[in-house]
BADOVO-874323 format. One record per residue (C-alpha): residue in three letters; x, y, z; residue number from 1. Coordinates in Angstrom, 1 decimal, padded with zeros to 4 digits. Example, Ala and Ser with C-alpha at 12.3 -4.5 7.8 and 13.67 -1.06 7.14 Angstrom:
BEGIN
> ALA, 012.3, -004.5, 007.8, 1 .
> SER, 013.7, -001.1, 007.1, 2 .
//
This chain:
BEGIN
> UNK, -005.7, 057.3, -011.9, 1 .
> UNK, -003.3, 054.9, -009.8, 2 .
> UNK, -000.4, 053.4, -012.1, 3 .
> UNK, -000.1, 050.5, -010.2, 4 .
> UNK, -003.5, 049.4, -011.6, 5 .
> UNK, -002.5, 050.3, -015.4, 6 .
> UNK, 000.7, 048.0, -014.4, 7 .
> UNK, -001.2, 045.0, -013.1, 8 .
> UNK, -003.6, 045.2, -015.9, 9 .
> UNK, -000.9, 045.2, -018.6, 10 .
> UNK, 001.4, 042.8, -017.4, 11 .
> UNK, 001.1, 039.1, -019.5, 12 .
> UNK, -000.8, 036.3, -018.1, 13 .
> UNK, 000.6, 033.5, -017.5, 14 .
> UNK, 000.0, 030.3, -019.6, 15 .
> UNK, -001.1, 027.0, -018.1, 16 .
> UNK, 002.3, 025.5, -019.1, 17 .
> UNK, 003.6, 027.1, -015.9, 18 .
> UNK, 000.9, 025.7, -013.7, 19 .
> UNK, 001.9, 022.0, -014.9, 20 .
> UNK, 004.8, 020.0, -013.6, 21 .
> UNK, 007.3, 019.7, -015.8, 22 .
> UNK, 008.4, 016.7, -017.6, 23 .
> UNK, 011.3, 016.1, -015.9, 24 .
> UNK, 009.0, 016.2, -012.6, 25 .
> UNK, 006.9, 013.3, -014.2, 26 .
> UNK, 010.1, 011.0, -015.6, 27 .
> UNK, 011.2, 011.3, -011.7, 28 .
> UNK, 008.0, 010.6, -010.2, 29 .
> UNK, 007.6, 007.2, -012.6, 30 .
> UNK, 011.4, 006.6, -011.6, 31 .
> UNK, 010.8, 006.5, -008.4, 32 .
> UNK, 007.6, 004.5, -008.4, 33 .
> UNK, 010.0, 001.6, -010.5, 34 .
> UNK, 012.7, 001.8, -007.4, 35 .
> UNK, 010.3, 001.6, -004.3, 36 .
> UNK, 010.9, -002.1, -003.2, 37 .
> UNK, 007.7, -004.2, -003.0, 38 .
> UNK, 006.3, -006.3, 000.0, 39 .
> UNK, 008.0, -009.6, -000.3, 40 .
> UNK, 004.6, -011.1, 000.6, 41 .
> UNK, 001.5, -012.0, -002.0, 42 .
> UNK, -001.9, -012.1, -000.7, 43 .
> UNK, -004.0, -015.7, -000.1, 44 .
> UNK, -007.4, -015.7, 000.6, 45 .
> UNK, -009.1, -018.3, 002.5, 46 .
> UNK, -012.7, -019.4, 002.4, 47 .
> UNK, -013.7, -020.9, 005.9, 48 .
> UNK, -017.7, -022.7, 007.2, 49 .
> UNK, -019.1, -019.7, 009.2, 50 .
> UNK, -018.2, -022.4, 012.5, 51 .
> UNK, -014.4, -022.4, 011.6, 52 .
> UNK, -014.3, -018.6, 011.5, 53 .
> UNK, -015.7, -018.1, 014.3, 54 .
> UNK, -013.6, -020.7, 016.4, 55 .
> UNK, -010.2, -019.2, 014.4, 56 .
> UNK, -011.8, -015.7, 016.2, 57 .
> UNK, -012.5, -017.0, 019.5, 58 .
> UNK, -008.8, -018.7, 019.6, 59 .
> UNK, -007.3, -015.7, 018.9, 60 .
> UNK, -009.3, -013.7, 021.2, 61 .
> UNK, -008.0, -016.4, 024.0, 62 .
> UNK, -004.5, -016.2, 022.7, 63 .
> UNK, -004.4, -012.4, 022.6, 64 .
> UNK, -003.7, -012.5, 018.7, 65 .
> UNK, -004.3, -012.1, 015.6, 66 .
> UNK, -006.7, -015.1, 013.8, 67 .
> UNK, -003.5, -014.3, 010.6, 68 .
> UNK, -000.5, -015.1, 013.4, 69 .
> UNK, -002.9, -018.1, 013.9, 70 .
> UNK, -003.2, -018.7, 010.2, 71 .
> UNK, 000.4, -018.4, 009.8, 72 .
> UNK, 001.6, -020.6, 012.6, 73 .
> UNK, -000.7, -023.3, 010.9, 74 .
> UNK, 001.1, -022.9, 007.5, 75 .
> UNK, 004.5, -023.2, 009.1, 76 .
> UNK, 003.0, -026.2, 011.3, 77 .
> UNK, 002.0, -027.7, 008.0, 78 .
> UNK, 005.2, -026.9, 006.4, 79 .
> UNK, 007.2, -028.9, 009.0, 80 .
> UNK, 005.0, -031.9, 008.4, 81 .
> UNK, 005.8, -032.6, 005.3, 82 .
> UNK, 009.3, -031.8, 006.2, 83 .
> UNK, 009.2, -028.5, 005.0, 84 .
> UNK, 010.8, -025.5, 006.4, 85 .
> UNK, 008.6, -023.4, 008.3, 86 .
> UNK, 009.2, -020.0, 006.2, 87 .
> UNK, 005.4, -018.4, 006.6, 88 .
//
């Protein structure tokens, strides 16, 4: 009989503690979630007529941009009106 096998078969299994991060591994991961910085920016949505979308699309197919750099430059153009700074 090979020893090797009598070795193997009489060694302790491991427990599923040591499959399982460890709790300092969690504490850093949730530390790390509280320092990443968040996006400055906060989401608006916009309900347009089916007509308006589609001319925002065609514009900013004509323009070679985006229908949001359109919506944006809007904003700010609104902004200015009303003597506003344009910060969008």
């Amino acid at each position: 009989m090979d020893t090797g096998a009598i070795k193997i078969m009489t060694e302790k299994r491991g427990s599923l503690s040591d499959f399982t991060p460890s709790k300092n591994a969690e504490n850093k991961k949730v530390v790390e979630k509280k320092t990443q910085k968040k996006d400055d920016k906060k989401p608006v949505m916009l309900r347009l007529n089916v007509d308006a979308w589609k001319q925002l699309k065609m514009l900013a197919i004509d323009q070679e941009t985006t229908s949001h750099k359109l919506l944006i430059e809007g904003l700010n153009s609104v902004f200015e009106k009303h003597g506003r700074k344009p910060i969008a």
